[in-house]
Phi, psi and omega in degrees: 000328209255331183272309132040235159305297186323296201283334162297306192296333195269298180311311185302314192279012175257347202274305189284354171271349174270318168306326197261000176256338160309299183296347184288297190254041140240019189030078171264099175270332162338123199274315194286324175290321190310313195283339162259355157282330173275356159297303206275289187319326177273339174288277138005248212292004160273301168318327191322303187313304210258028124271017168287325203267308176320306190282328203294004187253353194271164185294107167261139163283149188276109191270317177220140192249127163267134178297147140007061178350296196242179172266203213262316188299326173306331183259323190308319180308310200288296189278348161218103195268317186233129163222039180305200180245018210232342182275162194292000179286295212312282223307305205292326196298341171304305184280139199293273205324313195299336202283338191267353165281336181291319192319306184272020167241002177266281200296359198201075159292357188295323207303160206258143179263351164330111164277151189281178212257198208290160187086312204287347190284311212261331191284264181296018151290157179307136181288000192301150189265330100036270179333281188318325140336288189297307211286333196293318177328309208296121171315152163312123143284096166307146178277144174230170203240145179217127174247157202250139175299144187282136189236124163321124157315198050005259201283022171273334164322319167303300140359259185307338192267317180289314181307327164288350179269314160319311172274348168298299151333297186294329169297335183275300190328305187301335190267276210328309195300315160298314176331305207291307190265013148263342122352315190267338177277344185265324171306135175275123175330187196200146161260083169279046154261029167188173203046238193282343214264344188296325148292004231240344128076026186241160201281116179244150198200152211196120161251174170252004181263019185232112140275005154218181244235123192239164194220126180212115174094231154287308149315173161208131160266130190238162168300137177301326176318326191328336217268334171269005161309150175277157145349286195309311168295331158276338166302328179281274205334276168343300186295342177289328168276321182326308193273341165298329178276347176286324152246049165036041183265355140253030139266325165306319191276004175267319165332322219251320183283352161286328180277347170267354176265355164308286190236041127045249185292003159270154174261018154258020157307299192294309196240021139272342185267355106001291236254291198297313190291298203281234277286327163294334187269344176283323161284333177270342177274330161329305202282259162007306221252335194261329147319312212281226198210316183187145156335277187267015136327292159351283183279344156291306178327269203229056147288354175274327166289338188276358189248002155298133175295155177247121188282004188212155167277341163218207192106164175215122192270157171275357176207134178194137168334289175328294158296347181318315220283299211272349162281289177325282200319294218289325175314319206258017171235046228313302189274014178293296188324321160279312168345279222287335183251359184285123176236155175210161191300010181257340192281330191257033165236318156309340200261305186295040143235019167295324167301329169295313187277349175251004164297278191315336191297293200293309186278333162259315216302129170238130158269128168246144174272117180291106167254146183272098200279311197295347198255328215272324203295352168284331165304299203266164171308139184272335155319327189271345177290130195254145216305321166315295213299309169292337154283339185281348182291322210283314182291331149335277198307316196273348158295326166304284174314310184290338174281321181278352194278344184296174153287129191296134207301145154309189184284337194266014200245149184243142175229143171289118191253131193254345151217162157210057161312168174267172174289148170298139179302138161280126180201084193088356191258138125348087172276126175277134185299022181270325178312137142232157198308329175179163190226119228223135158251131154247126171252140205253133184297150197274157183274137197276185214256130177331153176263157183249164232244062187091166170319009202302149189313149186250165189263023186244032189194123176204161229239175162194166190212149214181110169221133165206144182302141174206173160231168170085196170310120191283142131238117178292114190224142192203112146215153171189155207296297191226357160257219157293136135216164187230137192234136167242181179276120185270221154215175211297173174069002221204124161242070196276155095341081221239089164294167133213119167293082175244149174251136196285206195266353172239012152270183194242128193298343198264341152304302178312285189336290204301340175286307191287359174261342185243054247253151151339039191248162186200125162227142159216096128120245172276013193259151166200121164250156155290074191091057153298137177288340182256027172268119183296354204241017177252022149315065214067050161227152161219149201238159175266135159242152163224093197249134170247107178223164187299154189266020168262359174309131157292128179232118172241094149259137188204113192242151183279296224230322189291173173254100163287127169221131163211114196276103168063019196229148159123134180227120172056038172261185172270096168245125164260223157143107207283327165247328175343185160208142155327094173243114149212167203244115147087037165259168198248148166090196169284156185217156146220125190241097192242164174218097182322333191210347187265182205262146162225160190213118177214146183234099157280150175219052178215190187280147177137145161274145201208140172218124171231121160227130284140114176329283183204049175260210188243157175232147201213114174225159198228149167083029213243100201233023174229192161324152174207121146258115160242152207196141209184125164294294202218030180233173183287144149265149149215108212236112135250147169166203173259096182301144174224355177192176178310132168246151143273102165228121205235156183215127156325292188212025191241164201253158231243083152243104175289138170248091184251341148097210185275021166286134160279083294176112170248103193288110190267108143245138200216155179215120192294335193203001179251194192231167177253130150229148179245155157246340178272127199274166208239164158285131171271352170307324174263033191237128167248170186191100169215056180070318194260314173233105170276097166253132182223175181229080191275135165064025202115313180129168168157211209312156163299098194237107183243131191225125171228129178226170193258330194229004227232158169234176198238166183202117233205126157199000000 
């Protein structure tokens, strides 16, 4: 079974490495083709085990030959564990007939190991009168009994090791699959007669074990919160799932995980479920993204969902940390967005022959294991040795000679040793001196590459400066794909502009020039952007900024990968970033600070509401004297200031600690496995308390203050 599968796996990832250099050079940017050629390749590596038995009788090409694990005496130990002269194997390698049944249960394991009856042995030795000689000669051997120590294989080890690893994998698969339909089954229906929900034409459904919007099945589960969501936001959110049940894409992603817990130790397991998953997420942003109003609409949703705990091991969320990052880039790209959705006839004449290329794939393609044959013939009885094992011996030997009349290699010449066995254990046989110990190619080493020379400059990176003039309130727009940006406090009236221009392994240096000379800037009057999303010429290019503006500037930045800092500038800004993390000092007014995965950090020092949400980093704001949503999958909040209105704070599995000092304040707090502690005195008339849930009346009473962690403890002082 294990060789089997070992050989399915093997096929499959040479078909897919043939699928992916076919989309390579018929350039398929199609995200919908894409996803169906790596559909039909996963389908093609499911099937593979059982088209093996079909196909094994057809003419095969040889594609890849695997060398030898061991040498040949080695595999001999594993399959024949005693070889004294005193065990009945010694005994039979004397004798011609027994030694050509072992010859076909060595050289042909498929072959049934069944020992044969009395005769039966003798019957299929070679008819030659030499042989028929020898056996009639040979004395009878009584079989004799020897016992033997119990011996480990290798490869039952080998064996044993895939199988816990295999069942491991299929057991988490079976508890997410369960998680998911008891989630779904516990969840309550949705009545989809008004708003976004009237059209909406889908099986809907609203837990309270969810915090963002899961796709199961057929289905979608939204969060109890739905009811409170804008027109807009559910409307995205619907089309986005809408499309996810439209292509099945949680019935692909359970497919694709079985087939990866099946085969493992291949990485094409891995990287169609990688693969299959962002491309199915590209198309559902597609759906979304056309739903919305503007891009960071979009990409605030969802960075917010991605910063929700995730309630199931399978199911497809509409957002997680893992991917947020490589989506918001693609959301800021205005010409990836055309790429990816564009189609042309070269692109639907690659996706029809990928069934074609995993037929014939299936029907020729052979893995053959390279055995040292010339090697094997020390084992075996010399009778048994067959006229291959002495021509390869004979083609060695002429390899050898030939190695020695050359010339001898130089400094720069490297040599390859193509065998070196060890010698075979003996045991009565004839090693022929014709065998040679080992055989050498020599080949000359490529000369290595100039070393480089001083600090010199690189030619995929150039630098640009840029200062301009306004009167009034600056508004500020900042975006770019993968890089940085960083902001100080300037003087009024007044913007500089510091780019550096790099191009990724598939830009171009000659692009980089033309962005730094001509860089991605727009001003009209007090407005001025930065990095415009429909400029055709930032397409695997990324650029870093360093901006100096007044600290009253309206501000929106926003990197796809990159790290936002901002020293003072910004009244009500936006800062965003998909994997990045945040910093910022001495803003004014209210903020929003979002991340897919990265850490925030903000110290405010005015009046205003503030939302900071973060995948699964930490989020730590200081100055903080309005509303607060702060919301982190798995990092610590520590949150100061003055509630002036309601907070919100919610964490996966990170512990809580507030310093709200003598504000007053009515603290709702819960913890799934931590204790709540206070410092603050409480009214106890309105006060519960059992470690896990604290409701109070702190310092009097106020603003409404909610802390929920799942695995974490709170600390209030």
């Amino acid at each position: 079974m294990l060789a089997g599968i070992l050989e399915a796996a093997l096929r499959s990832l040479v078909l897919a490495v043939i699928v992916w250099a076919g989309l390579r050079v018929f350039r398929v940017h199609n995200v919908i083709y894409q996803r169906l050629a790596w559909t039909a390749v996963l389908g093609g590596a499911l099937l593979m085990p059982f088209l093996l038995p079909i196909t094994a009788h057809w003419a095969g090409l040889s594609f890849a030959t695997i060398p030898a694990a061991a040498p040949i005496h080695r595999l001999q130990a594993a399959l024949l564990p005693d070889v004294s002269p005193a065990s009945p194997i010694a005994v039979l390698s004397n004798a011609p007939a027994p030694v050509a049944s072992i010859t076909s249960r060595v050289a042909h394991p498929h072959h049934s190991t069944r020992t044969p009856r009395a005769g039966a042995a003798f019957a299929r030795v070679d008819s030659d009168p030499m042989i028929q000689a020898r056996t009639a000669s040979a004395p009878e051997v009584a079989p004799q009994t020897h016992a033997t120590r119990p011996h480990i294989s290798v490869f039952g080890l080998i064996a044993l090791a895939y199988l816990l690893v295999a069942a491991a994998l299929l057991l988490r698969l079976l508890l997410g699959f369960v998680s998911a339909i008891r989630l779904w089954r516990s969840a309550t229906p949705i009545a989809s007669d008004s708003g976004a929900l009237a059209d909406a034409d889908l099986n809907l459904r609203t837990s309270y074990k969810v915090y963002s919007p899961v796709t199961i099945g057929s289905g979608i589960v939204l969060p109890v919160e739905y009811i409170n969501w804008t027109e807009e936001k559910l409307r995205i959110v619907i089309a986005h799932e809408r499309t996810h049940v439209l292509q099945r894409d949680f019935h692909l992603l359970t497919l694709s995980s079985f087939y990866t817990a099946i085969t493992w130790f291949s990485p094409l397991g891995w990287w169609l479920k990688h693969k299959l998953s962002d491309l199915g997420e590209a198309i559902s942003d597609r759906s979304g993204l056309n739903a919305a109003s503007n891009r960071s609409a979009y990409a605030q949703i969802l960075l917010e969902f991605a910063a929700a705990p995730r309630p199931t091991l399978i199911g497809v969320a509409m957002a997680r940390p893992s991917n947020i990052s490589r989506r918001i880039e693609r959301l800021l790209n205005d010409s990836y967005l055309r790429h990816a959705f564009s189609g042309s006839g070269r692109a639907r004449v690659a996706v029809l022959l990928v069934p074609v290329v995993l037929f014939a794939g299936a029907a020729l393609v052979r893995v053959q294991a390279a055995t040292q044959t010339a090697h094997a013939a020390p084992i075996l009885s010399p009778i048994a040795a067959s006229s291959d094992a002495v021509q390869a011996a004979t083609q060695t030997a002429q390899i050898q000679t030939q190695s020695a009349q050359s010339p001898a290699p130089d400094a720069t010449s490297s040599v390859e040793v193509l065998a070196s066995p060890a010698a075979p254990a003996q045991s009565g046989v004839d090693t022929p001196s014709q065998l040679p110990e080992m055989a050498l190619a020599v080949a000359p080493t490529p000369p290595a590459p100039p070393a480089a020379v001083g600090n010199a400059p690189s030619q995929n990176e150039a630098t640009f400066d840029r200062n301009l003039t306004f009167s009034g309130q600056l508004d500020l727009s900042v975006a770019t794909g993968s890089g940085h940006i960083t902001i100080t406090r300037g003087s009024a009236g007044q913007i500089h502009i510091h780019g550096v221009v790099k191009a990724n392994h598939e830009g171009d240096a000659a692009k980089v020039r033309e962005i730094a000379g001509n860089p991605p800037i727009e001003q009209a009057g007090n407005k001025v952007t930065i990095g415009g999303h429909q400029d055709e010429r930032l397409r695997n290019i990324s650029i870093d900024y360093d901006i100096e503006a007044p600290a009253d500037a309206a501000l929106n930045a926003t990197t796809g990968s990159g790290n936002i800092t901002d020293t003072g500038v910004g009244q009500g800004a936006r800062l965003t970033t998909g994997s990045g993390s945040v910093t910022a000092t001495g803003l004014e007014g209210g903020f929003k600070a979002q991340t897919g995965s990265g850490n925030i950090s903000v110290d405010g020092n005015g009046q205003g509401d503030a939302v900071v949400q973060t995948g699964s980093g930490d989020i730590d704001v200081k100055g903080v004297h309005g509303g607060l949503k702060a919301q982190t999958g798995s990092g610590e909040i520590k949150i100061t200031g003055t509630p002036s209105s309601a907070w919100r704070l919610q964490t996966g599995s990170g512990s809580v600690e507030l310093n709200t000092g003598n504000a007053p304040m009515n603290l709702d707090a819960s913890t799934g496995s931590g204790r709540v502690y206070t410092e603050a005195p409480a009214q106890q008339t309105s006060s519960e308390e059992d470690h896990h849930h604290y409701r109070a009346q702190l310092n009097g009473g106020g603003p409404e203050v909610s802390v929920v962690t799942g695995s974490g403890s709170i600390h209030v002082h």
